[in-house]
C-alpha positions in Angstrom: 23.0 13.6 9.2 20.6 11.8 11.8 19.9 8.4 11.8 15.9 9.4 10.9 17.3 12.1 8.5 19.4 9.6 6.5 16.2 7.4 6.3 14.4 9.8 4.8 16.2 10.4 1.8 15.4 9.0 -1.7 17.6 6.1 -3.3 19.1 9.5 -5.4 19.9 11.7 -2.8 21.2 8.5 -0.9 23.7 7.9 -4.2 24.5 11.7 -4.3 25.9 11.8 -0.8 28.0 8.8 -1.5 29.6 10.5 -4.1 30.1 13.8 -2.2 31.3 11.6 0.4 28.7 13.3 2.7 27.2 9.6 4.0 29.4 5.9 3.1 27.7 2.8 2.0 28.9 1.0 5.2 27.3 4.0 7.7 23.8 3.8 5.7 23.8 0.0 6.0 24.2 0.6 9.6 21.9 2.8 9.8 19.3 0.4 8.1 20.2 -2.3 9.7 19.8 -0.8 13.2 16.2 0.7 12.2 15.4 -2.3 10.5 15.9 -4.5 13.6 13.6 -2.3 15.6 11.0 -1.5 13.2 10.8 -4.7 10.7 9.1 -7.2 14.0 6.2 -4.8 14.0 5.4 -5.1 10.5 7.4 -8.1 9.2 7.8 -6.6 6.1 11.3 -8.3 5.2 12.1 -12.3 5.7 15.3 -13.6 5.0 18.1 -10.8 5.7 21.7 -11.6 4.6 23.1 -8.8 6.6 27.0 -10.5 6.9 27.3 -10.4 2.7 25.6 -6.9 3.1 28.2 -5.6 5.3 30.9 -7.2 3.5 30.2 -5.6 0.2 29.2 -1.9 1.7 32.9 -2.0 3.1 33.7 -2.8 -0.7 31.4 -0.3 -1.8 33.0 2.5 0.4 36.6 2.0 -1.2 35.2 2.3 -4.8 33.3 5.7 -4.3 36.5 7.2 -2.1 38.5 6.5 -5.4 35.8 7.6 -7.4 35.1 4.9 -9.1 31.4 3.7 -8.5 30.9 0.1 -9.7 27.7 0.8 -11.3 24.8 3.2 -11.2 23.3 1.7 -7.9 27.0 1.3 -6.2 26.3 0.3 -2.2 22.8 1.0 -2.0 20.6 -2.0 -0.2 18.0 -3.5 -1.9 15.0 -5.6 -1.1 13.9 -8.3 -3.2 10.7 -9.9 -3.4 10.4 -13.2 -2.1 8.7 -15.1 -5.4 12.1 -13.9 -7.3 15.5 -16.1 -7.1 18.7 -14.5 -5.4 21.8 -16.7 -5.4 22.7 -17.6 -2.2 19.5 -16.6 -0.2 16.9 -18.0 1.2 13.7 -18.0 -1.4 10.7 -19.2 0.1 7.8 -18.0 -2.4 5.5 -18.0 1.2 5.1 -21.9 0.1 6.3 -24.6 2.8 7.4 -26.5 -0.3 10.3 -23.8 -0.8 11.4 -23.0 2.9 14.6 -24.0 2.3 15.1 -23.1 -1.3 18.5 -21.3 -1.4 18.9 -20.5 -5.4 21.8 -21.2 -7.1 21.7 -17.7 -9.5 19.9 -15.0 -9.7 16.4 -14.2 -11.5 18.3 -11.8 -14.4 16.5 -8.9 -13.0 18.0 -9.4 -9.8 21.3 -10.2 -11.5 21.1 -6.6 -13.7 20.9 -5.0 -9.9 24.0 -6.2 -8.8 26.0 -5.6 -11.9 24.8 -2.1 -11.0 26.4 -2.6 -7.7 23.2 -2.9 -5.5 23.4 -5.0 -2.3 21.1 -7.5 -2.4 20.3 -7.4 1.7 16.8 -9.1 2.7 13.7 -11.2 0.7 10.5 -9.2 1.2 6.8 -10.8 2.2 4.5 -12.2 0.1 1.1 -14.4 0.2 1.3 -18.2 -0.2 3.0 -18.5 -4.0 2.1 -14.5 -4.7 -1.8 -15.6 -4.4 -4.1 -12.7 -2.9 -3.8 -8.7 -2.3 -2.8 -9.9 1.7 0.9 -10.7 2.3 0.7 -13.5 4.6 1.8 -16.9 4.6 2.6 -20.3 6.7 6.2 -19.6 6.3 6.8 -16.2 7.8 3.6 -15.0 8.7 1.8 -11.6 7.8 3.0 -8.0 6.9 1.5 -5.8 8.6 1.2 -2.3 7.2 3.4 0.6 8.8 0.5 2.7 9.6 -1.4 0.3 11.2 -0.1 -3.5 11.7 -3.4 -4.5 12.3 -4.3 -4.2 9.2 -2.9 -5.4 5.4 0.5 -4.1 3.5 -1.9 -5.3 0.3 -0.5 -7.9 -1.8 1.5 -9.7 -3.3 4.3 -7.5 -3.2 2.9 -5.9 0.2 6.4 -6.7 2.5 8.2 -3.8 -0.4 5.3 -1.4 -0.1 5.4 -1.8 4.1 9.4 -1.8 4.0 9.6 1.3 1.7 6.7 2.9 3.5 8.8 2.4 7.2 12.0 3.2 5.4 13.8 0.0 6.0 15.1 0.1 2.6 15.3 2.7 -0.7 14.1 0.3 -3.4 12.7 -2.7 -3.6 11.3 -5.0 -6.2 8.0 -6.4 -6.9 6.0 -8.3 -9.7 2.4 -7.6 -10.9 -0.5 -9.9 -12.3 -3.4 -8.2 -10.8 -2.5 -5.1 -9.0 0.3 -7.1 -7.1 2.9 -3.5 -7.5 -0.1 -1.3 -7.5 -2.2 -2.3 -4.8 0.4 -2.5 -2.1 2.0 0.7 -3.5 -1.1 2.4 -2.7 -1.7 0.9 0.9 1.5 1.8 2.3 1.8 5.5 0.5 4.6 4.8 -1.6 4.6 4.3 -6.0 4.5 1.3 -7.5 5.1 1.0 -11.1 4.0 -1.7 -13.7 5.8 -1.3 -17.0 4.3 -2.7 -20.3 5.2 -6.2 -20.8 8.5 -5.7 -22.7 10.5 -3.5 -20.6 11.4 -6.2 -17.9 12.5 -9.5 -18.7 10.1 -12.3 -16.8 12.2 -15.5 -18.1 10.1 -17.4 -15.4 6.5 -16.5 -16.5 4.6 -20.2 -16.3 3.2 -19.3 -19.9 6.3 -17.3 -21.4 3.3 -15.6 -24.1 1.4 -14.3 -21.7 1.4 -10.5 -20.6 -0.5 -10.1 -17.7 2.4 -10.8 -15.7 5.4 -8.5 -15.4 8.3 -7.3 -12.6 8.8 -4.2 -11.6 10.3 -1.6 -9.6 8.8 0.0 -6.1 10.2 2.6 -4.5 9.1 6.3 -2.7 9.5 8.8 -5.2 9.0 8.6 -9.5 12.4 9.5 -10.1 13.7 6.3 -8.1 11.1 4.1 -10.0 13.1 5.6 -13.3 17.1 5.1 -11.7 15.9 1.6 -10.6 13.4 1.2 -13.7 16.8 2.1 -16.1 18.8 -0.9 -14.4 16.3 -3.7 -14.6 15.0 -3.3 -18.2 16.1 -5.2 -21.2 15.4 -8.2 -22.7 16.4 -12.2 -22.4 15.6 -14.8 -24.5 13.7 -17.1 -22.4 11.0 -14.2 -22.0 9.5 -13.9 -25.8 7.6 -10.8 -25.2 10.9 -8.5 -23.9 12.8 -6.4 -26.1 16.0 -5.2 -26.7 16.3 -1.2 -25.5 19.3 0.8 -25.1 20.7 1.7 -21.9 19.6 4.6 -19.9 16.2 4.3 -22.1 14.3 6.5 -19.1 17.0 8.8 -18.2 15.9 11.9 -20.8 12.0 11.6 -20.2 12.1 15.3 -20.5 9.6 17.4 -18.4 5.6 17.3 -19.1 4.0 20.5 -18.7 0.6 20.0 -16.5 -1.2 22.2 -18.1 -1.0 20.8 -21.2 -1.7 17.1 -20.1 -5.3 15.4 -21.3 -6.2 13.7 -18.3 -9.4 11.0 -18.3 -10.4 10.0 -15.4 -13.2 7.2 -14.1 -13.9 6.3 -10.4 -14.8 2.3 -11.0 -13.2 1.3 -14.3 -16.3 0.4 -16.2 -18.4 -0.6 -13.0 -16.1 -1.6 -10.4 -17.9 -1.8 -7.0 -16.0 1.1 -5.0 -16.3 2.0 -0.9 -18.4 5.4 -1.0 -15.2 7.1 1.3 -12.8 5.9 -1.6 -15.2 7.4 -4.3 -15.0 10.8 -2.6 -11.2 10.8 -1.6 -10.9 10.4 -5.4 -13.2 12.8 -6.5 -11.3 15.4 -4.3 -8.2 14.5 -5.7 -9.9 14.8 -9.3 -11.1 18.4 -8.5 -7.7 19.5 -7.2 -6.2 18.5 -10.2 -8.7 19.7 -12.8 -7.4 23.5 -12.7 -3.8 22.8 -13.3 -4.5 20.3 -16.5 -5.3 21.0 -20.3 -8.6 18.5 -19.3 -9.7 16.6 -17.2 -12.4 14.2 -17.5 -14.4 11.3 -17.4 -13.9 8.3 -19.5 -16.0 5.6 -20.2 -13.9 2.3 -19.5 -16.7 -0.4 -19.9 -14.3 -2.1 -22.1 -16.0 -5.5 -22.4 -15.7 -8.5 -20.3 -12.8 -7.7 -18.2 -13.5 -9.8 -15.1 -13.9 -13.0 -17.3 -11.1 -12.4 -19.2 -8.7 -12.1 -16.5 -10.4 -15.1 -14.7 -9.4 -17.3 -17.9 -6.0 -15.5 -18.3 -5.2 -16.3 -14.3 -6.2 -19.4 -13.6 -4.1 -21.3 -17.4 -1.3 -19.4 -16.0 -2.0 -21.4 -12.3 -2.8 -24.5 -13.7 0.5 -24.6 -15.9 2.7 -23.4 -12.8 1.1 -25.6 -10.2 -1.4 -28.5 -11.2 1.0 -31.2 -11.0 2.4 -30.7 -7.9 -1.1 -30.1 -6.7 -2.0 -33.3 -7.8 0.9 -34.9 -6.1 1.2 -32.9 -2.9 -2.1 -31.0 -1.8 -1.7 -30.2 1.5 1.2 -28.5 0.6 -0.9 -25.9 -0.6 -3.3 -23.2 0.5 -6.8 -22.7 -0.4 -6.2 -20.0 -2.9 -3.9 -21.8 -4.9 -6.7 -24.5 -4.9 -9.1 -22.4 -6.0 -7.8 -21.2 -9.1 -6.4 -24.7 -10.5 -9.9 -25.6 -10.0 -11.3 -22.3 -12.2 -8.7 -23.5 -15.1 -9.5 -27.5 -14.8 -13.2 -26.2 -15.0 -12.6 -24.3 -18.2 -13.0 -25.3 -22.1 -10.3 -24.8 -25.0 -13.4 -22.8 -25.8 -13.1 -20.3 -22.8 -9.3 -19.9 -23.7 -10.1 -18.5 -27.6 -12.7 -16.5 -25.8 -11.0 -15.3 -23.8 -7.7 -14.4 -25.9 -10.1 -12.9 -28.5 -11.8 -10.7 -25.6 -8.9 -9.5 -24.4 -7.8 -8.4 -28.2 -11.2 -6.8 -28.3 -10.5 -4.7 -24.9 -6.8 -3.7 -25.6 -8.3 -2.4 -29.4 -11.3 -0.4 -27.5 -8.8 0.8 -24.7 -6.7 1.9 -27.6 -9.2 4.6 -28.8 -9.9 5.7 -25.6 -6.3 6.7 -25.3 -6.3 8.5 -28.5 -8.3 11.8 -27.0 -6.2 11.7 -23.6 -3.0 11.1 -22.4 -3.1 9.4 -19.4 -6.1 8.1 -17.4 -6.3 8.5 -13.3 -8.2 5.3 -11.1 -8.3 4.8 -7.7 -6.2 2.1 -7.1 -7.8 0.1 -3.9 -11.7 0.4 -4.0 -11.8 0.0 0.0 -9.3 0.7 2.5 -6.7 -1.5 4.2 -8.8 -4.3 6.5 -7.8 -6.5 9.2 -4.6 -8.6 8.1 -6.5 -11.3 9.3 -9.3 -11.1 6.8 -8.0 -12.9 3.2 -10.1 -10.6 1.5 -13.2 -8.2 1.5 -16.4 -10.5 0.8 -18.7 -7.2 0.0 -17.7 -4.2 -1.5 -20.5 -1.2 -1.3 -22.8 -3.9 -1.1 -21.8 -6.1 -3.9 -20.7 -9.4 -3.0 -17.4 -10.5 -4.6 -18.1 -13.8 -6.4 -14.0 -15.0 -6.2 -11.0 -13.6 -3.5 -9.5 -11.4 -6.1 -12.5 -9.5 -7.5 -11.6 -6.6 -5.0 -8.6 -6.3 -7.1 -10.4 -5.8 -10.6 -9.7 -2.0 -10.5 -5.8 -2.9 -10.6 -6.4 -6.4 -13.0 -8.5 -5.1 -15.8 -5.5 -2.7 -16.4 -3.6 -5.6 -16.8 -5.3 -6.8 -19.7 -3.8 -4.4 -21.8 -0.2 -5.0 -21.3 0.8 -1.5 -20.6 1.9 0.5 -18.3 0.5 1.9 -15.1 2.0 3.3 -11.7 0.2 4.5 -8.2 1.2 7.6 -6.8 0.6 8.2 -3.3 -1.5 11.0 -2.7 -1.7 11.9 1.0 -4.8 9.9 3.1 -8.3 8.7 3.0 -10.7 9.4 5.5 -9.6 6.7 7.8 -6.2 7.6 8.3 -4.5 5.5 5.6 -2.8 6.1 2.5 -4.9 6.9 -0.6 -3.1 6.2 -4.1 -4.0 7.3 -7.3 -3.3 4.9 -10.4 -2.6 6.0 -13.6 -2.8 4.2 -16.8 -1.1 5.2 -20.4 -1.0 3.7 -24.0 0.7 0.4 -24.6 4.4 0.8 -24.9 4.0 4.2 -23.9 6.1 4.3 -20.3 7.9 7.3 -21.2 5.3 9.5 -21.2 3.5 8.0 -18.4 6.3 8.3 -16.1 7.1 12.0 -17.2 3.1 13.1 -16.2 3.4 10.9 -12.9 6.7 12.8 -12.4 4.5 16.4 -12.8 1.5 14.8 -11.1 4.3 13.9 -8.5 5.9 17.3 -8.5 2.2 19.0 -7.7 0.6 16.6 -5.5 3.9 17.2 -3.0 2.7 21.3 -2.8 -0.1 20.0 -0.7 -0.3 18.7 2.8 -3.9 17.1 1.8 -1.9 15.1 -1.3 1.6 14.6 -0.7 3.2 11.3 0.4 2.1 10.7 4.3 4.5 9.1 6.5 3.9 6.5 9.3 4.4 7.5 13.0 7.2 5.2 13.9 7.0 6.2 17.9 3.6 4.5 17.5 4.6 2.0 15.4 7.5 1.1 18.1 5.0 0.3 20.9 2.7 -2.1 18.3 1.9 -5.4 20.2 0.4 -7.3 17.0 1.0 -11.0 16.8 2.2 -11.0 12.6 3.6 -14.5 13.0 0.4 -15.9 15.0 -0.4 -18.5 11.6 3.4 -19.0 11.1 2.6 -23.4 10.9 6.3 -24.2 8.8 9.2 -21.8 9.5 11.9 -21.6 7.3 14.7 -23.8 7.3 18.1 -22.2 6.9 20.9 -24.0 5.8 23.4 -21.7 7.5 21.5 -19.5 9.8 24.4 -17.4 10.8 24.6 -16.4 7.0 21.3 -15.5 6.0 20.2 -14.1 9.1 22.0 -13.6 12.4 20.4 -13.6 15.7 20.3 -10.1 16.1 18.1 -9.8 12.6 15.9 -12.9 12.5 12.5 -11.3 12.7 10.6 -14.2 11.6 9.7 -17.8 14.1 
């Protein structure tokens, strides 16, 4: 196979031709690596790169699969890891100037469940200041451009996975999600993010361990890697009080989910979201081609209650316990955004918190009953398109103004409330050119099912030129001039620069 053909495949076909000894871990590597160092300067989708270690352990890889004796379900396949989570030996910056040198001792246990499994661990992935804002740029490393268009965002915060998945730098990478941050960039780039409920994925470094909005997660190109990656990382750990215990290979049988018997609900603005007029009508075209091939299909009323506030309560306790002190101590060594949400949770009341928590009981209890007469419910995902990577975020959204940074991101963060799952699908492009992705919602604790309708949505949406995953033009991609590092004002500091990222790899100032 071609360099461009090998590329191409999913992380499963990738593991199937290892075993048939059709393709080794050591000539993929090389075949990333080579694409990686022409395409990753355009879009600066991946930071630190420990290629050496990578190379090392494909060699490793190669003799295990010729005796037929894979370490682990992932044996030799690279990986990308997102920046805000730990990996033993490797540069971890978080996008903060405070961390540019932070080279973690251990892994996060997600990232350690991946290489029991026998991933390579081969290059952090880009992420805003501290994972703050749907646009992946920082003082550290820059910004991410996205692979169809470096001029304008990946998305955020997990936007350098969605733009290195998108330009097929890597097969899977991993992501976390408060407000969209799996979703969002999933959606801009064309590839599926997935945000499992709360106790599938031990977080054992959640600020506030009781929380749910936040969780990690898998990204990757196709539903059926979100489930071989999705099978590694889950299980539980007792630093994380809301994970539980699950037997292995828990989302290896989903069995198959028959379209037309599916109860799909549907809403274009989650209960009043504002919503670009172009996104509105790319969604309503999706809905429409749909509709025939389900049991039902439609509309559901969503106004749940007082989503925004909720998640504006929710968000800024869980800043204010992760980074008041040091902002207290150190504030220059912090953006604006970080800023502006201590300030939100030093401005709030014990009474906003028990409003809040009650609230959020209230939505989850009324989001229940809505589930009860569907299966699944379909969102768009981004209410505009991609913007210039040099905008933080949209100010006015068909012409509502958007009081805080993040409010563009309500159609992703009220979802969050719940704690259940959700995944975007891509679902071919919107009327400017760029990815379109359809979210999808499901019950809490109910990611079986929702992963066996995405895998059906998955299997239709493909049939169609108009809905099946688009992919970027890399010859025009290739002759990109954009300046991604232009507000690059503290470059990493590596300890051992030859280790984490030779020469010929260093794709950051």
């Amino acid at each position: 196979m071609s360099g461009p053909t090998v590329l191409s495949l999913s992380a499963c076909e990738v593991l199937a031709s290892f075993k048939d000894r059709g393709l080794t871990p050591s000539k993929y590597l090389t075949t990333c690596l080579d694409h990686i160092s022409l395409i990753n300067p355009k879009i600066n989708a991946l930071t630190a790169i420990d290629s050496e270690r990578a190379i090392v352990e494909a060699s490793q890889s190669d003799l295990r699969w010729k005796a037929g004796t894979p370490k682990g379900p992932l044996d030799g396949l690279p990986v990308g890891i997102k920046d805000l989570q730990d990996t033993q030996g490797l540069l971890t910056t978080h996008g903060s100037i405070r961390a540019r040198s932070n080279v973690p001792d251990r892994d996060l246990p997600m990232v350690a469940r991946l290489r029991t499994a026998g991933a390579i661990i081969l290059a952090k992935t880009n992420v805003p200041e501290l994972g703050a804002g749907g646009n992946s740029r920082n003082p550290v490393w820059g910004a991410t451009g996205n692979p169809f268009d470096p001029n304008l965002i990946a998305g955020g915060s997990s936007g350098g996975s969605a733009a290195a998945l998108a330009a097929n730098l890597l097969p899977l990478c991993t992501g976390s999600d408060t407000g969209g941050s799996l979703r969002l960039p999933a959606a801009l780039c064309g590839v599926v993010g997935y945000r499992p409920s709360v106790d599938v994925i031990a977080h054992p470094t959640r600020p506030l361990g009781w929380s749910c909005i936040s969780v990690l997660g898998p990204m990757a190109r196709t539903v059926d890697d979100i489930i071989l990656m999705l099978n590694v990382c889950q299980g539980d750990d007792p630093d994380d009080p809301l994970s539980a215990p699950s037997e292995a290979g828990r989302f290896s049988s989903l069995g198959e989910v028959d379209l037309s018997s599916l109860r799909v609900g549907y809403s274009e603005d989650f209960g009043g979201v504002p919503v670009d007029q172009d996104i509105r009508k790319t969604f309503q075209s999706r809905i429409d081609y749909l509709r025939p091939h389900c049991n039902e299909c439609r509309p559901v009323d969503l106004n749940l209650g007082g989503m925004d506030r909720v998640f504006d309560v929710l968000r800024a306790e869980s800043f204010t316990a992760a980074f008041a002190e040091a902002l207290d101590s150190s504030p220059t060594d912090f953006g604006p955004h970080i800023a502006d949400n201590v300030a939100i949770g030093r401005n709030m009341t014990l009474a906003d918190r028990a409003w809040a928590h009650a609230e959020q009981t209230r939505i989850l209890r009324k989001f229940n009953e809505v589930m009860r007469d569907v299966d699944v419910i379909l969102l768009p995902t981004s209410p505009v398109p991609p913007f210039p990577w040099t905008q933080s975020h949209p100010t006015n959204i068909d012409g509502q103004s958007m009081d805080v940074y993040y409010r563009w991101l309500a159609l992703a963060y009220r979802g969050s409330l719940t704690g259940g799952p959700a995944i975007t699908l891509p679902c071919g492009l919107d009327p400017h050119g760029m990815p379109f992705g359809i979210q999808m919602i499901g019950p809490v604790r109910g990611d079986e099912g929702l992963l066996a309708a995405a895998k059906a949505m998955e299997t239709l949406f493909v049939k169609s030129t108009n809905t099946s995953r688009p992919v970027p033009d890399f010859a025009t991609l290739l002759s990109s001039e954009v300046n991604l590092q232009s507000i690059v004002t503290h470059p990493p500091i590596f300890e051992d620069v030859e280790r984490f990222e030779p020469s010929s790899m260093r794709t950051a100032v």
